[in-house]
Backbone bond lengths (Angstrom), bond angles and torsions (degrees), N, CA, C in turn:
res aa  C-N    CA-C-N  psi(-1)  N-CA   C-N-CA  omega(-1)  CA-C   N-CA-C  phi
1 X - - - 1.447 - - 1.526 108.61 -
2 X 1.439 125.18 146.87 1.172 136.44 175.70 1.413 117.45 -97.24
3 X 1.512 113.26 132.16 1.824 94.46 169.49 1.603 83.65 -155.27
4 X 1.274 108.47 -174.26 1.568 135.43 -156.31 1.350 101.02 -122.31
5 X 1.588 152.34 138.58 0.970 147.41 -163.87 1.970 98.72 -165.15
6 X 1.208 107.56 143.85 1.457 112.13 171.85 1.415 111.01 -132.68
7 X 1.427 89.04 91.41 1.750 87.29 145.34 1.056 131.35 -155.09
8 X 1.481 98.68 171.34 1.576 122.47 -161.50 1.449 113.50 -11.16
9 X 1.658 122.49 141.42 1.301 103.86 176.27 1.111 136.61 -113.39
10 X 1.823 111.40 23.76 1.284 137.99 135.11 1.665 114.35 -32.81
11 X 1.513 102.88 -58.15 1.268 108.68 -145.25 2.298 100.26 -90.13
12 X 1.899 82.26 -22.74 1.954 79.48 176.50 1.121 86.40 -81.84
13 X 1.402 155.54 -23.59 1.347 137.60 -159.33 1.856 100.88 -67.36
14 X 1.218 98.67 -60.83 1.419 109.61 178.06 1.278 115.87 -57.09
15 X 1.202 137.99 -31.53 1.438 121.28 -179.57 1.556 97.38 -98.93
16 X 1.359 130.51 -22.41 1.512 96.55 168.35 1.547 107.63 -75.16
17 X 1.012 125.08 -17.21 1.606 103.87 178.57 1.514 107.76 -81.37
18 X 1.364 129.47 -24.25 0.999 124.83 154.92 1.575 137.07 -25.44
19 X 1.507 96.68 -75.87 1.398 123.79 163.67 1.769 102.41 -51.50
20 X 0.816 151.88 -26.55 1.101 140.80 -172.86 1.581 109.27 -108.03
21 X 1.196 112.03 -14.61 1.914 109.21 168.50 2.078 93.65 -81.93
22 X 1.466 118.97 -7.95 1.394 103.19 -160.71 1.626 99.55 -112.81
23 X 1.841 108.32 2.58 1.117 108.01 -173.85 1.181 144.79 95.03
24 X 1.832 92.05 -10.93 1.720 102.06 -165.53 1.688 104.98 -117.78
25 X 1.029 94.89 157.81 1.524 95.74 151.90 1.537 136.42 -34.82
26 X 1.374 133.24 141.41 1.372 119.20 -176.27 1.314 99.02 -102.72
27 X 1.853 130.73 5.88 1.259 114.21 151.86 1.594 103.45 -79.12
28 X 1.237 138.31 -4.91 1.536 135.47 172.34 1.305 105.17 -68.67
29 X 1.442 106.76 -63.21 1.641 131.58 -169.36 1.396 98.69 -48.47
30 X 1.188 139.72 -33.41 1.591 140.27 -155.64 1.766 101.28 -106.49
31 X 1.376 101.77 -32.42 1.633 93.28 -166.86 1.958 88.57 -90.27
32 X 1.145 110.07 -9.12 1.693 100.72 173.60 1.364 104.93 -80.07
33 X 1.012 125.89 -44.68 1.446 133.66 -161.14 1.569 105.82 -80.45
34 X 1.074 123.96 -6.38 1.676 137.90 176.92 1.380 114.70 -95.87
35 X 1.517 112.11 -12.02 1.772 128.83 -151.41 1.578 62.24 -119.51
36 X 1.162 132.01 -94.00 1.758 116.98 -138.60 1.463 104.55 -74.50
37 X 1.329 122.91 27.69 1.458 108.57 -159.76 1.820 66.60 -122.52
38 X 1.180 138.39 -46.39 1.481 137.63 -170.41 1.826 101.12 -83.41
39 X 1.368 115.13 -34.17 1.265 99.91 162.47 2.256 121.60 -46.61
40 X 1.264 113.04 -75.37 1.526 128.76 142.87 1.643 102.01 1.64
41 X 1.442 105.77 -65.85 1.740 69.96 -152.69 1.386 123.50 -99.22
42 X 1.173 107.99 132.46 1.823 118.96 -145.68 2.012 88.77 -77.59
43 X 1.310 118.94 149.44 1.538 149.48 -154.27 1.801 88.47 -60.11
44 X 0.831 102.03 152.31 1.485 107.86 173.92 1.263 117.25 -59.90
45 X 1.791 123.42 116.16 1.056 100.62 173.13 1.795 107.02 128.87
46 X 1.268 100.65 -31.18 1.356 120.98 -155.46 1.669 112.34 -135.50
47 X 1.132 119.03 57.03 0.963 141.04 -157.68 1.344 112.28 -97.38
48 X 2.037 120.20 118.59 1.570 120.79 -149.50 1.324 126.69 -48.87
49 X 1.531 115.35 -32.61 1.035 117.76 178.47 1.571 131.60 -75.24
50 X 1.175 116.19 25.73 1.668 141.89 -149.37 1.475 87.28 -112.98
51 X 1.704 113.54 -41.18 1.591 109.04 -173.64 1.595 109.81 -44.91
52 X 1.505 99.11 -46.26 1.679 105.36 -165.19 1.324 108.17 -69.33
53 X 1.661 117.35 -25.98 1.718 113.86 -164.88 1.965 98.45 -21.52
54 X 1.049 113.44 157.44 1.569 102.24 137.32 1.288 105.70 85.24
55 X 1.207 135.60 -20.14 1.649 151.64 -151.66 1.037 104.98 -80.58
56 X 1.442 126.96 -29.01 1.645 114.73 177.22 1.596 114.47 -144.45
57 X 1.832 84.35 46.02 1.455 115.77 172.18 1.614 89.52 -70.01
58 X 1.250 165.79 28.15 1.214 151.53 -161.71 1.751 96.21 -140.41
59 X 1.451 120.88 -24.36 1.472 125.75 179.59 1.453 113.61 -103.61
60 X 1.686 110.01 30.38 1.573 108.77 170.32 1.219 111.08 -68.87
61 X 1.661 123.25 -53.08 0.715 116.69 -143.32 2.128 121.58 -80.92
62 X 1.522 82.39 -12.87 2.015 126.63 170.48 1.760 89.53 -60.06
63 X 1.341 93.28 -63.37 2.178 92.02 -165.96 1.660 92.62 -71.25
64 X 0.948 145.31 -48.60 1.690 120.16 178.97 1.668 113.77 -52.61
65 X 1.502 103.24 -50.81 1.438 89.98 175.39 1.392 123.88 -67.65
66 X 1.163 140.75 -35.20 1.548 129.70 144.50 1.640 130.33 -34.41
67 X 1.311 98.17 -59.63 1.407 95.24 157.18 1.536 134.32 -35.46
68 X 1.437 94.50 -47.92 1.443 106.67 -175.35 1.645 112.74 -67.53
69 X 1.223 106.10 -47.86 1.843 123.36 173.20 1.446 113.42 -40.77
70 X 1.828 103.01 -49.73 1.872 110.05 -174.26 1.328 90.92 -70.27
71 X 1.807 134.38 -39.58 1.510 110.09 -167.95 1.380 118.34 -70.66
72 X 1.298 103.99 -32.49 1.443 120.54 -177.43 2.141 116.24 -43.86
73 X 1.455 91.34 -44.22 1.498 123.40 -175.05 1.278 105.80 -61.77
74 X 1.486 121.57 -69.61 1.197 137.83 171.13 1.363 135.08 -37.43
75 X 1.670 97.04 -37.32 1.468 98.13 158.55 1.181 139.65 -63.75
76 X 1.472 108.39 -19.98 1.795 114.04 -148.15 1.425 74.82 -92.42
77 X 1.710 90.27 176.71 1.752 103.81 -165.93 1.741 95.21 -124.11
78 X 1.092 92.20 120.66 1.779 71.76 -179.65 1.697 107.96 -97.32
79 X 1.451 100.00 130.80 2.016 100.54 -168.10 1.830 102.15 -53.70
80 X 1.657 118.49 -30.73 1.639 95.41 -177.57 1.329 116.72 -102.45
81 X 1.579 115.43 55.17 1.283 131.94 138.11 1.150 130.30 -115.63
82 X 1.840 108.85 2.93 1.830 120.46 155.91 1.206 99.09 -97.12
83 X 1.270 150.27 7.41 1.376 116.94 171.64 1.542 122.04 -90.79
């Protein structure tokens, strides 16, 4: 299929020279770069970094007790910072 597209000519500059250090066509270079760019983007909704949500749901209970230690600290008064 044929279509008309504008862009920047920073960016055709660079991919036709691209395409041409790789040998190919920059109608190759463009229809590759459209394939891994639609490979990438994960389904609506479902977005990669979602794997990790939750991942170090297992060190809550580590960060309260730290937490708890710095409040603990903070309170006390130490007498040789009134003198």
């Amino acid at each position: 299929m044929k279509t008309t597209l504008e862009i920047p000519d920073a960016i055709f500059r660079r991919a036709k020279s691209k395409a041409a250090e790789r040998g190919i066509p920059l109608r190759q270079f463009v229809t590759e770069a459209v394939e891994d760019k639609l490979k990438d983007n994960p389904a609506p909704g479902k977005q990669p970094w979602m794997k990790l949500a939750g991942g170090l749901k297992h060190l809550r209970k580590e960060t309260a007790r730290i937490n708890k230690i710095i409040e603990e600290e903070f309170e006390q008064i130490e007498p040789e910072m009134w003198q």
